[in-house]
TIVODREN-289426 format. One record per residue (C-alpha): x, y, z; residue number from 1. Coordinates in Angstrom, 1 decimal. Each point is the difference from the previous one (the first is absolute). Layout:
% residues N
- X, Y, Z, NUM
...
END
This chain:
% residues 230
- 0.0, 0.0, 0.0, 1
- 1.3, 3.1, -0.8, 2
- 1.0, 2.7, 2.4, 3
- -0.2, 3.9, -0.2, 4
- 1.7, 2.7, 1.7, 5
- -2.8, 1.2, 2.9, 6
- 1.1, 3.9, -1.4, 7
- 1.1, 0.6, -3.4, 8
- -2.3, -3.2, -0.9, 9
- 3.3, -1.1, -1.8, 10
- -0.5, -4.3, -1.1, 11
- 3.1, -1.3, 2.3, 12
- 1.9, -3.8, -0.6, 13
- 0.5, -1.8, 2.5, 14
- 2.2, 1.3, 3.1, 15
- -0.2, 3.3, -1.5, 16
- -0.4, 3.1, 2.0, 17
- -0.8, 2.9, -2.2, 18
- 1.6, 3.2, 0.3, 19
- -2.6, 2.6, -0.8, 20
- 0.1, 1.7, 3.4, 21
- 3.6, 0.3, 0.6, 22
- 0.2, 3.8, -1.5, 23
- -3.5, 0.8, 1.3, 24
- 0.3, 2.9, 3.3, 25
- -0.1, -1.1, 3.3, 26
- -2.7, 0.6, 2.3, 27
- -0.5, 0.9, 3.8, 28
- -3.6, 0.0, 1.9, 29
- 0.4, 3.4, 0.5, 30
- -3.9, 1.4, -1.8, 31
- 1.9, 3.5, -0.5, 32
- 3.2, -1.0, -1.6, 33
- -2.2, -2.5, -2.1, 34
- -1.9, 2.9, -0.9, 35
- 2.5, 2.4, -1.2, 36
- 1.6, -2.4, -1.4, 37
- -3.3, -1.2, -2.4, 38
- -0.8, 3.8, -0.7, 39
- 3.9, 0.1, -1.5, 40
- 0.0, -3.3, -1.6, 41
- -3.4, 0.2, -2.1, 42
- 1.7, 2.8, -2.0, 43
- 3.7, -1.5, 0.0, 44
- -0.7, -3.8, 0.0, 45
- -3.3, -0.1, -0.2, 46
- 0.1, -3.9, -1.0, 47
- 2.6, -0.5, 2.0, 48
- -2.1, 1.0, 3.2, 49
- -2.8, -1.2, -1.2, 50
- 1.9, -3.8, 0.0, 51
- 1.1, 1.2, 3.5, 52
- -2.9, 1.0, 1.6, 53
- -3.2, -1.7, -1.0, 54
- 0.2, -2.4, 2.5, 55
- -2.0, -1.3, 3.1, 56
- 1.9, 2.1, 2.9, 57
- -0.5, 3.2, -2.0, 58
- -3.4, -0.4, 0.6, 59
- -0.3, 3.3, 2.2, 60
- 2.2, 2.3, -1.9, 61
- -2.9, -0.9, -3.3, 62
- -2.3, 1.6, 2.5, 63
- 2.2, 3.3, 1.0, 64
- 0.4, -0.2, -4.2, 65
- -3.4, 0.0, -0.5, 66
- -1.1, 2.4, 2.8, 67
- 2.2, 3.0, -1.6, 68
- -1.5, -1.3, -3.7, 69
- -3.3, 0.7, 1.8, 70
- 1.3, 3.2, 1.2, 71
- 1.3, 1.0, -3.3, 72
- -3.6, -0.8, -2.0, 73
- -1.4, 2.3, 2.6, 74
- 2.0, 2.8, -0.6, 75
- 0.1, -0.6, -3.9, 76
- -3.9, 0.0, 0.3, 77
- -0.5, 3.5, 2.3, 78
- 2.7, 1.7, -2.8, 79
- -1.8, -1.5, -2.7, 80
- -3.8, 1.1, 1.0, 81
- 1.7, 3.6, 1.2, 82
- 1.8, 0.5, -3.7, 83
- -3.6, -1.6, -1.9, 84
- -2.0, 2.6, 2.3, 85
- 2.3, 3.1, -0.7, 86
- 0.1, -0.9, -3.7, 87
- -3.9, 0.2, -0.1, 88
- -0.3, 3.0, 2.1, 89
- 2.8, 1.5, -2.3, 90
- -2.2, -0.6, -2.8, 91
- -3.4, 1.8, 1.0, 92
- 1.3, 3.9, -1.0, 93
- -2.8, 1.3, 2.4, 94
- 1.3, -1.4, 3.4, 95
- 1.7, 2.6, 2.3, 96
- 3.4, -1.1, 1.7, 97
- -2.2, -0.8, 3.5, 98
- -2.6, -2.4, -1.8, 99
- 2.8, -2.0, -1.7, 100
- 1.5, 0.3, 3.3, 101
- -3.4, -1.2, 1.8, 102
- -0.4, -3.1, -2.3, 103
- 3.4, -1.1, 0.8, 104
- -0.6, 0.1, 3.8, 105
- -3.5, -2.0, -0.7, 106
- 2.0, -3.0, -1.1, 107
- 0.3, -2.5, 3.4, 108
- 3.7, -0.5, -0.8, 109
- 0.1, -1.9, 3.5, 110
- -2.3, -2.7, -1.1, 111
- 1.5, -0.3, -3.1, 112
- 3.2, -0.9, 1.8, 113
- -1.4, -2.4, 2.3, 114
- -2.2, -2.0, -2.8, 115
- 2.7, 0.0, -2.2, 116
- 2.3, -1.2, 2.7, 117
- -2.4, -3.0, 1.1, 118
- -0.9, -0.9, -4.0, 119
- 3.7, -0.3, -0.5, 120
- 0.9, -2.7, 2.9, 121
- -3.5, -1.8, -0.7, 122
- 0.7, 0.0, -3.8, 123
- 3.7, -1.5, 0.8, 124
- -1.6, -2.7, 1.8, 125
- -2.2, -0.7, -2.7, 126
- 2.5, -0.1, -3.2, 127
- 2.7, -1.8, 2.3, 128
- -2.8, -2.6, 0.9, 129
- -1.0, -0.6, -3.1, 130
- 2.9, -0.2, -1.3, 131
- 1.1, -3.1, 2.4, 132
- -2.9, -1.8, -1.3, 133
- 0.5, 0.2, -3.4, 134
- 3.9, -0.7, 0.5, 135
- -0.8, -3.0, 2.5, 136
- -3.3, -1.0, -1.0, 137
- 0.2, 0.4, -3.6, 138
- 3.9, -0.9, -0.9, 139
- 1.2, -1.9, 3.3, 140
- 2.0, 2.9, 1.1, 141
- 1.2, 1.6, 3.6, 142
- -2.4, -1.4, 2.9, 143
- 0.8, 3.2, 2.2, 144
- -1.9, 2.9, 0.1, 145
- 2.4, 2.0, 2.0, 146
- 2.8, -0.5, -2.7, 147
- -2.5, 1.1, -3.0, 148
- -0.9, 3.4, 2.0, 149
- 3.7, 0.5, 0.5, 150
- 0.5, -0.2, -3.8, 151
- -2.9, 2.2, 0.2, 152
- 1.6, 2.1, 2.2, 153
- 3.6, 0.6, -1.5, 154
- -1.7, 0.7, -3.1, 155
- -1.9, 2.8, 2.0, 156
- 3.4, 2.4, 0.0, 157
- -0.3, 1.0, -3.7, 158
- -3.9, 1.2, 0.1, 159
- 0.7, 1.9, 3.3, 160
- 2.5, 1.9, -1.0, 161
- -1.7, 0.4, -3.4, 162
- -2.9, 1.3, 1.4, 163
- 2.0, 2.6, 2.1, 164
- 1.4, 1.1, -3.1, 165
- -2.9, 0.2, -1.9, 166
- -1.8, 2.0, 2.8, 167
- 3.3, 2.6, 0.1, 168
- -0.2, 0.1, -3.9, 169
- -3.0, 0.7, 0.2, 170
- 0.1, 3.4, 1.4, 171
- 2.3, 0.7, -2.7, 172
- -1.9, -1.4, -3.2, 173
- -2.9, -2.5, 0.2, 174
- 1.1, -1.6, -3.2, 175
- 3.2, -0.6, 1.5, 176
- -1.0, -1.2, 2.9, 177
- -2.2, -2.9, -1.8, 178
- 2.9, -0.8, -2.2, 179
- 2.0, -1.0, 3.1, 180
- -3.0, -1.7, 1.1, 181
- -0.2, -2.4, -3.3, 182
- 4.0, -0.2, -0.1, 183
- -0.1, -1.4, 3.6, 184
- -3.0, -2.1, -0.5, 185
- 1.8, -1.6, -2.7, 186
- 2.9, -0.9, 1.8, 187
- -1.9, -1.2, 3.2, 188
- -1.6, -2.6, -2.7, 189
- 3.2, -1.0, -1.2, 190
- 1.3, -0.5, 3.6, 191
- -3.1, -2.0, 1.3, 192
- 0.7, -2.5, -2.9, 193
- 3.5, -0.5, 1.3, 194
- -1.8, -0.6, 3.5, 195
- -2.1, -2.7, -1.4, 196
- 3.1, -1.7, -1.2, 197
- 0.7, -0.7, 3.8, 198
- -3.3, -1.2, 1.1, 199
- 1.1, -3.9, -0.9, 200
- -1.4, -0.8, -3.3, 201
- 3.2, -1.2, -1.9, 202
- -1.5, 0.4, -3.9, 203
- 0.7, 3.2, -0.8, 204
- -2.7, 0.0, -3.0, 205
- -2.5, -0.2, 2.4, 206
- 1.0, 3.4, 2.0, 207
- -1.9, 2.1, -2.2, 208
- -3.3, -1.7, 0.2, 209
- 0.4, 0.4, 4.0, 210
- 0.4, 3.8, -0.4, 211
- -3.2, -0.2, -2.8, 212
- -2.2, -1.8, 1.9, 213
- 0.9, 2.2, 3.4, 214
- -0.5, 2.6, -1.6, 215
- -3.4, -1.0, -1.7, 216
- -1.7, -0.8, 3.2, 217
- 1.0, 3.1, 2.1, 218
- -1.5, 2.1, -3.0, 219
- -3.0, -2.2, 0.7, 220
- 0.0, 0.6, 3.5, 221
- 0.3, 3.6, -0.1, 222
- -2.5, 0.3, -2.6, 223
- -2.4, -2.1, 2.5, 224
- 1.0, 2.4, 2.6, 225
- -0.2, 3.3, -1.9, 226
- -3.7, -1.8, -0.6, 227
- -1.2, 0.0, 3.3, 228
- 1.3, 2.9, 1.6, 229
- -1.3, 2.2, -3.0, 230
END
């Protein structure tokens, strides 16, 4: 029977020890110097780190990970609805600097923050569970939930820190700001794919249907959802 490297997923002969982690950084239990050092890596190493740290014991630095990308939505959502509402007050000729003003103030910008910030941690839980299913149920993949929400997790870095741009940017030039959106979306896609490739299914042609399927059922699920809460 033939045996495979428990990491890389590299097929190993017999009495071989494969190699694949000797270059890879190593790690303390400290959550802050695992932190800073994910934040660094995702935009250095990214797959590097992402080999590194989607694992089991990283199970509460996903969370810190995904608490500041539900910090950063929130924030990219309050500077979004505050540059939408001064573009249409801008627009109406006939509105005196206090009324523009008096709109803006209108806008509950503190229950923006706090829905946004609950959607974001409920909708992690919702994608990172559905994506175990298919991966286990479907192709036979990684049993653990924890280690699929730290892929999740790692991942996490690049759309933070894309949406904290985007909300600066946005100040600036709207246009621009949504071009750094799409830029980083893009390469949050591409690094999510390289997470699947850790989550134990060894035939690579069969990553891409994960990541199709995923994908496919949370746009069900958040159509169901925009359903009943319309």
């Amino acid at each position: 029977m033939a045996k495979f490297c428990i990491h890389c997923g590299k097929k190993l002969k017999d009495g071989e020890v494969c190699d694949c982690m000797a270059n890879v950084q190593v790690q303390t239990n400290d959550l802050g110097t695992n932190l800073i050092d994910v934040l660094k890596g995702m935009f250095m190493k990214p797959i590097d780190t992402i080999k590194s740290y989607t694992e089991e014991k990283h199970f509460n630095l996903a969370l810190v990970l995904v608490g500041i990308l539900s910090l950063s939505t929130a924030l990219f959502m309050m500077s979004l609805i505050k540059n939408v509402a001064e573009m249409a007050t801008s627009s109406m000729g006939g509105l005196t600097l206090y009324a523009m003003t008096s709109v803006s103030s209108q806008i509950p910008y503190l229950q923006i923050f706090f829905i946004g910030l609950i959607s974001v941690i409920a909708f992690a839980f919702i994608y990172t569970g559905l994506l175990y299913l298919v991966n286990s149920v479907m192709f036979k993949g990684e049993r653990s939930f924890k280690k699929v929400f730290t892929m999740y997790g790692v991942n996490s870095v690049v759309t933070s820190v894309t949406l904290l741009v985007t909300a600066i940017f946005m100040f600036i030039n709207v246009f621009l700001g949504l071009l750094v959106l799409v830029l980083g979306s893009m390469l949050n896609m591409v690094y999510v794919y390289k997470g699947i490739e850790r989550l134990g299914v060894k035939d690579k042609n069969k990553h891409g249907y994960i990541y199709l399927i995923t994908t496919l059922f949370y746009g069900i699920v958040l159509f169901i959802i925009s359903l009943i809460f319309s």
